[in-house]
KEKE-3310 file (N, C-alpha, C; in steps of 0.2 Angstrom, whole numbers, plus 5000, padded with zeros to 4 digits):
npx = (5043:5039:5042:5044:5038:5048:5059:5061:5069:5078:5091:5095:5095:5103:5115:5130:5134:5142:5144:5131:5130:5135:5128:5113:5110:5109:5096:5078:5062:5048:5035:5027:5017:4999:5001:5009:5024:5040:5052:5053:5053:5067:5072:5085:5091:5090:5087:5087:5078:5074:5063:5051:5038:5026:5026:5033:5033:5042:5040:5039:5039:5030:5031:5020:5012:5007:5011:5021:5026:5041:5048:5046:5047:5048:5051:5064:5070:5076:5075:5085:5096:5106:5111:5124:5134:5135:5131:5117:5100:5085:5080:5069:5050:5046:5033:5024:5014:5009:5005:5014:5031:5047:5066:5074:5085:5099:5105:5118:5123:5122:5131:5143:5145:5145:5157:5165:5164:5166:5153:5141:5143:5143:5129:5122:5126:5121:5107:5105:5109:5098:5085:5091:5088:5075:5069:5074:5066:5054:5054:5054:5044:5032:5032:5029:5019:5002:4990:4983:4989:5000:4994:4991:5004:5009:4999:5004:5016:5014:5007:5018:5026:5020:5014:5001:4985:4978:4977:4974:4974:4969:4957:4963:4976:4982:4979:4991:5000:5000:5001:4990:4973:4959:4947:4953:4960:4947:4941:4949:4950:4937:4940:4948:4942:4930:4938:4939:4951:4952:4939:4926:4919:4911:4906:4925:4931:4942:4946:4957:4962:4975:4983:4975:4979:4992:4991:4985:4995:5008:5024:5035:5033:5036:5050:5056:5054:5063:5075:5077:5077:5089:5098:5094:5101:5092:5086:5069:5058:5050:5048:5043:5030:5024:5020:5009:4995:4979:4974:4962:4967:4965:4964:4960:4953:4949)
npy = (4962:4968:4977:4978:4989:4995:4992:5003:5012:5005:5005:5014:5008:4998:5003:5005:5012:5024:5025:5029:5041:5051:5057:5057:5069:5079:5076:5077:5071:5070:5074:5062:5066:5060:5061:5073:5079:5075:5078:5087:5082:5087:5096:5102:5091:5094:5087:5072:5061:5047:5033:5029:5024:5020:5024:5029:5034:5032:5046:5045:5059:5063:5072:5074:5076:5063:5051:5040:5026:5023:5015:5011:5016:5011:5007:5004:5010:5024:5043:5055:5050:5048:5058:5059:5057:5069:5085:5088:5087:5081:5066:5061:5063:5062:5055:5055:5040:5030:5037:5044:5042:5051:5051:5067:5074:5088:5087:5092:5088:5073:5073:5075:5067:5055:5057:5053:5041:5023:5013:5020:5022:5008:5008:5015:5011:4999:5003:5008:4997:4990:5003:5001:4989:4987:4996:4992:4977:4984:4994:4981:4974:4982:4984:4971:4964:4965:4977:4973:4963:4969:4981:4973:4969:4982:4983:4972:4977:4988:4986:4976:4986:4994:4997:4989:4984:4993:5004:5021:5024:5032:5029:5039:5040:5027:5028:5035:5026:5016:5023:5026:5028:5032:5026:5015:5010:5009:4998:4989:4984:4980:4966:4962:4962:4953:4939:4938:4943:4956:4962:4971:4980:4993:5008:5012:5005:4992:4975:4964:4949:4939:4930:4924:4939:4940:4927:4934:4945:4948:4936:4946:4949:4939:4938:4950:4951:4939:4944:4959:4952:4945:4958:4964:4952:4941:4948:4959:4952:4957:4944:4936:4938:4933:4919:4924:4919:4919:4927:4940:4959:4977:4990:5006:5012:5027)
npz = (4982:4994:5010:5026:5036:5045:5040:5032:5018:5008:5001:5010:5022:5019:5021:5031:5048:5049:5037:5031:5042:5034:5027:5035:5044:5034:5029:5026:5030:5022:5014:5004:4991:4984:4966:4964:4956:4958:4951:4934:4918:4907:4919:4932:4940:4957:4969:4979:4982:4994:4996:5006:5007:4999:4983:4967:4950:4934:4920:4902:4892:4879:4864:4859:4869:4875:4888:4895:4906:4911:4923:4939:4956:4973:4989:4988:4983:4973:4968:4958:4961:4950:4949:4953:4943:4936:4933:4928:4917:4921:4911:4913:4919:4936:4945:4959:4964:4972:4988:5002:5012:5012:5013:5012:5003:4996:4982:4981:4992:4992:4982:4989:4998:4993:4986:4997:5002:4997:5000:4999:4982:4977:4984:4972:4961:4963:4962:4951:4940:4945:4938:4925:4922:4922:4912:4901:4899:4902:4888:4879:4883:4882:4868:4864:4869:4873:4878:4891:4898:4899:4908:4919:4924:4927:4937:4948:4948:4957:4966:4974:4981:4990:5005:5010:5008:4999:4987:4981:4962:4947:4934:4925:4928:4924:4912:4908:4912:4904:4892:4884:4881:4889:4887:4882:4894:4902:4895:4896:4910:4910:4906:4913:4923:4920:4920:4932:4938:4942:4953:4958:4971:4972:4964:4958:4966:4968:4969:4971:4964:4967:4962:4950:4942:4942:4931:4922:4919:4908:4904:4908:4919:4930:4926:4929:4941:4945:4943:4951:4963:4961:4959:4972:4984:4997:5002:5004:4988:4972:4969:4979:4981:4975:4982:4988:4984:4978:4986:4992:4985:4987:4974:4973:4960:4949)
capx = (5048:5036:5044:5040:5037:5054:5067:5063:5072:5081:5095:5099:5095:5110:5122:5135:5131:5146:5144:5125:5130:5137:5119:5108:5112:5106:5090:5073:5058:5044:5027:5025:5008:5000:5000:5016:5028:5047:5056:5049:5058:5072:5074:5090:5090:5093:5087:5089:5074:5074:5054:5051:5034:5024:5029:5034:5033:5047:5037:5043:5033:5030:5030:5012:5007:5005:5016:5021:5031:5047:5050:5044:5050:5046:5058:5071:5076:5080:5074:5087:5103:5111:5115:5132:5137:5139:5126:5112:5094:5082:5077:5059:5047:5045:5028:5021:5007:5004:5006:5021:5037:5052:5070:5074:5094:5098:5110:5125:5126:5124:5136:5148:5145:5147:5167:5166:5163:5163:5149:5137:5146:5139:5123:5121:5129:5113:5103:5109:5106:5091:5082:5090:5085:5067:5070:5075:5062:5046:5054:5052:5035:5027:5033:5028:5015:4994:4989:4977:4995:5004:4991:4993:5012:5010:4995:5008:5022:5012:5006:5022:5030:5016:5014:4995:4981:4972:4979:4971:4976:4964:4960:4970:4985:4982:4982:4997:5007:5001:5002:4984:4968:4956:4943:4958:4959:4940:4940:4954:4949:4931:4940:4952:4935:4927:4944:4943:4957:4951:4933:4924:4914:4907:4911:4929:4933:4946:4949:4964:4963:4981:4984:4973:4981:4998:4991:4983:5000:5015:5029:5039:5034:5042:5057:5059:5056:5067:5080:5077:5081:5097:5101:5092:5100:5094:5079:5063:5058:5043:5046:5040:5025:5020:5018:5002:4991:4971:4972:4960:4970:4962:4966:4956:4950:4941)
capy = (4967:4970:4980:4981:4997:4994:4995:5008:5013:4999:5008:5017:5003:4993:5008:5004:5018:5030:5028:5034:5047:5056:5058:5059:5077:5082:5073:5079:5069:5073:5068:5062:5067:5056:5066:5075:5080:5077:5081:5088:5082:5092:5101:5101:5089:5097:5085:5066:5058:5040:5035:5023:5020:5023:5022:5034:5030:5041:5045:5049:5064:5064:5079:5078:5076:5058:5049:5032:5024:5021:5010:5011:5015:5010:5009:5001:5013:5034:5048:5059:5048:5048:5065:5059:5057:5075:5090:5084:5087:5075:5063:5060:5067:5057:5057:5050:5037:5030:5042:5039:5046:5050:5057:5071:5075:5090:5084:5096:5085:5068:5072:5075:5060:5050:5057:5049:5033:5018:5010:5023:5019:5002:5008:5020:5008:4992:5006:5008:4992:4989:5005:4997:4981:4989:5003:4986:4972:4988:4994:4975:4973:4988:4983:4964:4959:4970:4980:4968:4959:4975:4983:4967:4970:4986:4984:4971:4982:4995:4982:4974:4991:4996:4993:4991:4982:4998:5011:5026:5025:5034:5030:5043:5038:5021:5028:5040:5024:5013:5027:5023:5032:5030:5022:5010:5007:5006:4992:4982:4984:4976:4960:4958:4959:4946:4935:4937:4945:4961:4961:4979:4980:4998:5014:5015:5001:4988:4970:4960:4940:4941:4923:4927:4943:4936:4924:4938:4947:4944:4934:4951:4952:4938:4936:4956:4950:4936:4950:4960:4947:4942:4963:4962:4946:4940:4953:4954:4956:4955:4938:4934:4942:4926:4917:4925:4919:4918:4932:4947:4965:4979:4993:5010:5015:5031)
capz = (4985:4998:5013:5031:5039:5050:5037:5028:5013:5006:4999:5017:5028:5018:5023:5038:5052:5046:5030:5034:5045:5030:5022:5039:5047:5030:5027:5028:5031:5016:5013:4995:4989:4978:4960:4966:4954:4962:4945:4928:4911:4908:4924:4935:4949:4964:4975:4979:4986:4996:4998:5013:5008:4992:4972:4960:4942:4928:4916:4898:4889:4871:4859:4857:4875:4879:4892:4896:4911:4908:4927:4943:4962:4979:4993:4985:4976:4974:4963:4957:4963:4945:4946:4954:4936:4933:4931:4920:4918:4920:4905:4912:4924:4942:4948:4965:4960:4979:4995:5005:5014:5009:5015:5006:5004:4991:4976:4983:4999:4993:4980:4993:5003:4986:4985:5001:5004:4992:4999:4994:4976:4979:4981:4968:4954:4961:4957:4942:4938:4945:4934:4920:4921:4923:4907:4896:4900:4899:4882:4877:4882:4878:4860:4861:4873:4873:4882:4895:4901:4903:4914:4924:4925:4932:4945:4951:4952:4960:4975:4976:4984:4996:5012:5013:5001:4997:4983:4973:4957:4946:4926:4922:4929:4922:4906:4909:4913:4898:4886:4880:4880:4897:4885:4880:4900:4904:4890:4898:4916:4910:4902:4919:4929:4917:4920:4939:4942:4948:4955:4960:4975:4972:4960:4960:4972:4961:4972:4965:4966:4964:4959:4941:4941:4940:4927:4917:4916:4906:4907:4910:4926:4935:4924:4932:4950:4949:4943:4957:4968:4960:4962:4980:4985:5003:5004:5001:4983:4971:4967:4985:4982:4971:4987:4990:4978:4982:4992:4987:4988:4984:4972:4971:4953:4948)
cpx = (5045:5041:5043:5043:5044:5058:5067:5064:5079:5090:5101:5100:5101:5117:5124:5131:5134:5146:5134:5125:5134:5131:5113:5108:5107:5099:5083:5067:5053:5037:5027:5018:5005:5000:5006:5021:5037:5052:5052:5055:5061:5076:5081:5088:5095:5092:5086:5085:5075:5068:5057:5044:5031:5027:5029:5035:5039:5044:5040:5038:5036:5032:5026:5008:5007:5012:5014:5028:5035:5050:5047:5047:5048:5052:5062:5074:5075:5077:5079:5097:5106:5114:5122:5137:5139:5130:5122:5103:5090:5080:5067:5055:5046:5039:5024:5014:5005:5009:5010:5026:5043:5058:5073:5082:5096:5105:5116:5128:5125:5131:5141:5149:5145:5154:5167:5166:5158:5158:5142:5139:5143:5133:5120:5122:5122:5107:5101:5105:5100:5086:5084:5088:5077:5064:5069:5069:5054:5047:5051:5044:5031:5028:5031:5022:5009:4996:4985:4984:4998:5002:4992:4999:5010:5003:5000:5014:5019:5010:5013:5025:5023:5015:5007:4991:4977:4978:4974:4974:4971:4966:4964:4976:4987:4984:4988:5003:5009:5003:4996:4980:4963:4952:4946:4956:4950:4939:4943:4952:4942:4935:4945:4945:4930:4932:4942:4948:4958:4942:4930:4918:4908:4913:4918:4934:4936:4948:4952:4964:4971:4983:4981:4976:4988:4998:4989:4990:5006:5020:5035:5039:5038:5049:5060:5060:5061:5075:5081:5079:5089:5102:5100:5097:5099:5088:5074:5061:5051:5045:5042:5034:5019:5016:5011:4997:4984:4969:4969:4964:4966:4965:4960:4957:4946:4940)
cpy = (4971:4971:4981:4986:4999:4997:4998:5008:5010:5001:5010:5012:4996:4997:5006:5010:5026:5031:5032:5039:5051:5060:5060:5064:5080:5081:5077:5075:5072:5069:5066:5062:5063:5061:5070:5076:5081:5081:5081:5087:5087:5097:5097:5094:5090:5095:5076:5062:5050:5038:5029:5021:5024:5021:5028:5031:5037:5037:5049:5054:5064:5071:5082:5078:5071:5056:5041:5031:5021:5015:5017:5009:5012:5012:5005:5006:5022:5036:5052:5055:5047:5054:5065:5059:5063:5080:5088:5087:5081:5072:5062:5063:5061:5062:5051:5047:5034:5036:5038:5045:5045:5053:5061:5073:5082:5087:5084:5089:5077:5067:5072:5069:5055:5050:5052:5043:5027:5012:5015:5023:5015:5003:5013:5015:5000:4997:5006:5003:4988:4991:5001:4993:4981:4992:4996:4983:4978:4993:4987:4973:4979:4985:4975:4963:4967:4970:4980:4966:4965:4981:4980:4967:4977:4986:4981:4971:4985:4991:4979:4979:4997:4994:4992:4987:4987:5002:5013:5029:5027:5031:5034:5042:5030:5023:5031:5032:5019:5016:5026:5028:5029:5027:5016:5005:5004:4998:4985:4978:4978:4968:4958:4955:4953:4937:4933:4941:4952:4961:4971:4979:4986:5001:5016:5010:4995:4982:4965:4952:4939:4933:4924:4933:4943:4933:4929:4942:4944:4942:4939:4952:4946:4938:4944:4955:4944:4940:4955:4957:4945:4951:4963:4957:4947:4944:4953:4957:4955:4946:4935:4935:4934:4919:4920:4925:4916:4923:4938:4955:4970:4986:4998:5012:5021:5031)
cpz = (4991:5005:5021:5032:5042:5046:5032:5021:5013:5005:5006:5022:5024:5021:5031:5040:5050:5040:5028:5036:5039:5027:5030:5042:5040:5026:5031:5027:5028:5016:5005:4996:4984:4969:4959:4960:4957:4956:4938:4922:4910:4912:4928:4941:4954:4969:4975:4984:4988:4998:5004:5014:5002:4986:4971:4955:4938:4922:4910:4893:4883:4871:4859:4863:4879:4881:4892:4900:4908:4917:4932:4952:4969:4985:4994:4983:4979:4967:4963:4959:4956:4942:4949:4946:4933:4934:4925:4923:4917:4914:4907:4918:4929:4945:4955:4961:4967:4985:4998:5007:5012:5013:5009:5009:4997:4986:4977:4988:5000:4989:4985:4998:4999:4986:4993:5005:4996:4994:4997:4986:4974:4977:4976:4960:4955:4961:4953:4939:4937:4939:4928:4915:4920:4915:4901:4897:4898:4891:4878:4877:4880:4870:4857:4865:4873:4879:4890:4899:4902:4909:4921:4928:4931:4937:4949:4954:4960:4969:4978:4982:4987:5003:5013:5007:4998:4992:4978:4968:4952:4938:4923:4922:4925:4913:4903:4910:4908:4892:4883:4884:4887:4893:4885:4890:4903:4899:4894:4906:4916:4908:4909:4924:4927:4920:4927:4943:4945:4947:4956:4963:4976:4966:4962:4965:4968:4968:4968:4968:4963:4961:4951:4939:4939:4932:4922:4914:4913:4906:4910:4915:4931:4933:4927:4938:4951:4946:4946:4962:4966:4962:4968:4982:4993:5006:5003:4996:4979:4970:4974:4986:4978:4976:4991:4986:4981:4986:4990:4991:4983:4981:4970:4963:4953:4942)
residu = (UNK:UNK:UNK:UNK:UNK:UNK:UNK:UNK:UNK:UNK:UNK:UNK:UNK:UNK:UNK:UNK:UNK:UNK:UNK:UNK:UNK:UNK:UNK:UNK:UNK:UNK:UNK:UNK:UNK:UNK:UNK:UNK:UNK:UNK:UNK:UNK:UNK:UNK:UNK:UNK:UNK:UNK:UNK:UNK:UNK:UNK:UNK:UNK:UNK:UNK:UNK:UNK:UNK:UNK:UNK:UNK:UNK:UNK:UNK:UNK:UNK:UNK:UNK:UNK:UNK:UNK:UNK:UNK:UNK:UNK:UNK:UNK:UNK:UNK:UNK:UNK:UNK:UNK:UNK:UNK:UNK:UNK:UNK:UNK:UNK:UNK:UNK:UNK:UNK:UNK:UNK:UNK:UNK:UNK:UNK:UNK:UNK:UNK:UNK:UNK:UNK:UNK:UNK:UNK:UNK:UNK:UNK:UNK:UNK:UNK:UNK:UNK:UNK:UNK:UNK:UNK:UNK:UNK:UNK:UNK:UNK:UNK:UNK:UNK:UNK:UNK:UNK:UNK:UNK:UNK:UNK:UNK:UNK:UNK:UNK:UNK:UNK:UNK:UNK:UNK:UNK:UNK:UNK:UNK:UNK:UNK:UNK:UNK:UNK:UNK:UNK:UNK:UNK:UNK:UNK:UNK:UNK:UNK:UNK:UNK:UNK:UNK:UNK:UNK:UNK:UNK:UNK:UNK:UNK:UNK:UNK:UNK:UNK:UNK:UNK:UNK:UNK:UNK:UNK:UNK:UNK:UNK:UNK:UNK:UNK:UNK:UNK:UNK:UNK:UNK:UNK:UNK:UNK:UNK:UNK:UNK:UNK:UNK:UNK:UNK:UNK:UNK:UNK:UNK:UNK:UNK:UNK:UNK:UNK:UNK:UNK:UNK:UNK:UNK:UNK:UNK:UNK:UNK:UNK:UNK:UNK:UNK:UNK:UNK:UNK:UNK:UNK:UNK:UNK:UNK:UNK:UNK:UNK:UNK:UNK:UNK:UNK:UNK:UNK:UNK:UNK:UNK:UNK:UNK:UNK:UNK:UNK:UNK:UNK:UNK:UNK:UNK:UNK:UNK)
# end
């Protein structure tokens, strides 16, 4: 699903010009920070983010504290666009996981540009879909497949929707995404490095032979990417990504 720099935000860069200029007057231009909270569980959404570079993870919080990703964005997609559906508070927290820009629109003024044109309709409803498709397949694996192949799943999410081979993704987040303990991570991280499929040139420093990386994760991750292509069609998506095998990318760890 990887992105050039040019088209942006996948979502907007499908919209006609008019039906763009309904949303553009009103957009602001944001920095996502990486760590960043855009919305916190239960809170109103007030605003309706579209990244154009980076990831966000929505995360679902336990009772007793721990968290575990429920699916993950790049610039395909949108934080807070289900609030056309009516006034609602968020089901899960959305946290930036890589650094990245985004246009910022608040809730009031895309809903009004939703009454107005049925191709933002459109893309509000392969949204929809998309997360869905994401929400179903990471329920399923989390519940079927260890925790060595699901890490593998999402390193590969996480590079698919970057523009860059570098990211700082810290143990903690790592275990914030599995739902597992940072030991749990340091344990899995040492058995990918035995595999090959992520190497470590210094403290902190994670290089990805994404070819063994692929093979180390589970079969959830392409049967997602060629489900992204089938809601994508015509564009570029993770299954494309498979086409780069052999090649070292690297990912920050602390």
């Amino acid at each position: 699903m990887k992105l050039p720099t040019s088209v942006g935000n996948r979502l907007l860069a499908g919209l006609p010009s008019a039906d763009l200029g309904l949303l553009a007057p009103h957009f602001e231009q944001i920095s996502l920070k990486r760590d960043a909270v855009l919305v916190r569980s239960g809170d109103r959404n007030e605003k309706v983010y579209f990244p154009h570079s980076g990831t966000i993870s929505f995360m679902l919080d336990m009772p007793n504290g721990q968290t575990v990703a429920t699916s993950v964005i790049g610039p395909e997609g949108a934080v807070g666009m289900l609030s056309v559906l009516g006034p609602s508070h968020s089901p899960t927290t959305a946290v930036v996981r890589v650094a990245g820009i985004a246009s910022q629109i608040s809730a009031l003024r895309f809903h009004a540009a939703f009454g107005q044109s049925s191709v933002i309709k459109q893309a509000v409803q392969t949204h929809t879909r998309a997360v869905l498709m994401q929400l179903q397949h990471v329920a399923a694996c989390n519940a079927l497949h260890p925790v060595e192949a699901r890490m593998a799943r999402w390193l590969l999410h996480m590079h698919d929707r970057i523009d860059a081979d570098a990211i700082l993704l810290t143990q903690e987040a790592l275990s914030e995404l599995l739902g597992v303990r940072r030991t749990t991570v340091t344990l899995v991280m040492r058995k990918l490095r035995g595999s090959g499929a992520v190497r470590s040139g210094r403290r902190g420093l994670v290089e990805i032979d994404r070819q063994r990386l692929e093979e180390a994760a589970c079969e959830c991750y392409k049967v997602m990417s060629c489900r992204y292509h089938q809601i994508f069609p015509g564009g570029h998506n993770e299954a494309s990504q498979s086409g780069r095998t052999g090649s070292q990318n690297s990912v920050l760890a602390e």
